[in-house]
N, C-alpha and C positions, 0 to 999 in steps of 0.2 A: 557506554553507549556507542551507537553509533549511526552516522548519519545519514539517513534514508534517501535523501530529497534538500535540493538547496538548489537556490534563484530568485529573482524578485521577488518583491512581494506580490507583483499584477500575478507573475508563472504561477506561482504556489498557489495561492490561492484562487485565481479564477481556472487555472490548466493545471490540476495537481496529476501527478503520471504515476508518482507510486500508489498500489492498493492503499496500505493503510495510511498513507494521505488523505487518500479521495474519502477511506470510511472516519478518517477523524473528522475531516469537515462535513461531512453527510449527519454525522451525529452530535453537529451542535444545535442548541434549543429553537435558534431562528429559522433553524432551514430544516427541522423536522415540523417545526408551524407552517413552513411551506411545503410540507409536501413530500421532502425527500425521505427513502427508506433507508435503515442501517443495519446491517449486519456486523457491525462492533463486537464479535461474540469471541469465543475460546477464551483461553487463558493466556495470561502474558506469558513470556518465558521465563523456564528456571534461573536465576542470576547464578545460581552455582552448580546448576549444570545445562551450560547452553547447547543448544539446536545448533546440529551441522549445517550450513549453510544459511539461508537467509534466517534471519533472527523474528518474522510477522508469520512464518509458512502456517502457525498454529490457528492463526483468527484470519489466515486468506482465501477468500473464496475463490481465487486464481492457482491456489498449489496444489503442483504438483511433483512425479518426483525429480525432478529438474531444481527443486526447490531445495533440495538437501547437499547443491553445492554452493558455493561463493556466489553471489549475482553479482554481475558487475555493477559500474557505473557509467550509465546508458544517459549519452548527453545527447540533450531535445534540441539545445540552440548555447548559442554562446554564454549566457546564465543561467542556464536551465537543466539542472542533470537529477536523474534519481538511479537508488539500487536495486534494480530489480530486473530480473530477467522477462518480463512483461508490462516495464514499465512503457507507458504510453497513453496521453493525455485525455486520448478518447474511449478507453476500456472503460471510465463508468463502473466500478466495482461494485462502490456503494450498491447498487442496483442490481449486480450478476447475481445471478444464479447456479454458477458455478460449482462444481464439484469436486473434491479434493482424490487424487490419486494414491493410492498406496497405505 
C-alpha cells in the first residue's frame, strides 16, 4: 500500500485534496442520501502488476498523462498533505466530469 492522503481528521474528511479521497467519501450511503454523485468506477490495480506512477490514474476522473509518473506529496498545511499531482481540496472530483488522456 501506500499512502494517498494524511492529516486530521477535520483535513480529511471535511477538505479531502486527493481524487480518490474525495470519490471514497462522495460514495458513502449518507452523503449519496444527500445528494452527492460518485464516479467510484474502473478497476482497482493489478497487485502483481502495478501502474507506472500514481497507483488511482485507472478510476480518476483527473488523469492524465502526467499520471504515469511518481506524484508527489503536495503539502496543503502543516498536517495536511496528499499524493497527487492535482491534489487540491477544492477540485470536487467526486463531481468532475473530467476526461482521461491517453
Amino acid at each position: 500500500g501506500e499512502i494517498i492522503e494524511q492529516g486530521t481528521l477535520r483535513d480529511v474528511f471535511l477538505q479531502p485534496a486527493h481524487p480518490y479521497t474525495q470519490q471514497l467519501l462522495a460514495s458513502t450511503p449518507e452523503r449519496l442520501k444527500l445528494g452527492a454523485e460518485t464516479q467510484l468506477g474502473g478497476q482497482p490495480p493489478d497487485l502483481f502488476n502495478l501502474p507506472v506512477g500514481c497507483l488511482s490514474q485507472a478510476r480518476c476522473p483527473l488523469a492524465t498523462d502526467i499520471c504515469r509518473t511518481s506524484p508527489p506529496m503536495v503539502s496543503l498545511s502543516n498536517d495536511h498533505s496528499a499524493r497527487c499531482h492535482f491534489a487540491n481540496p477544492n477540485n470536487k472530483t467526486a463531481r468532475a466530469k473530467g476526461k482521461k488522456n491517453g
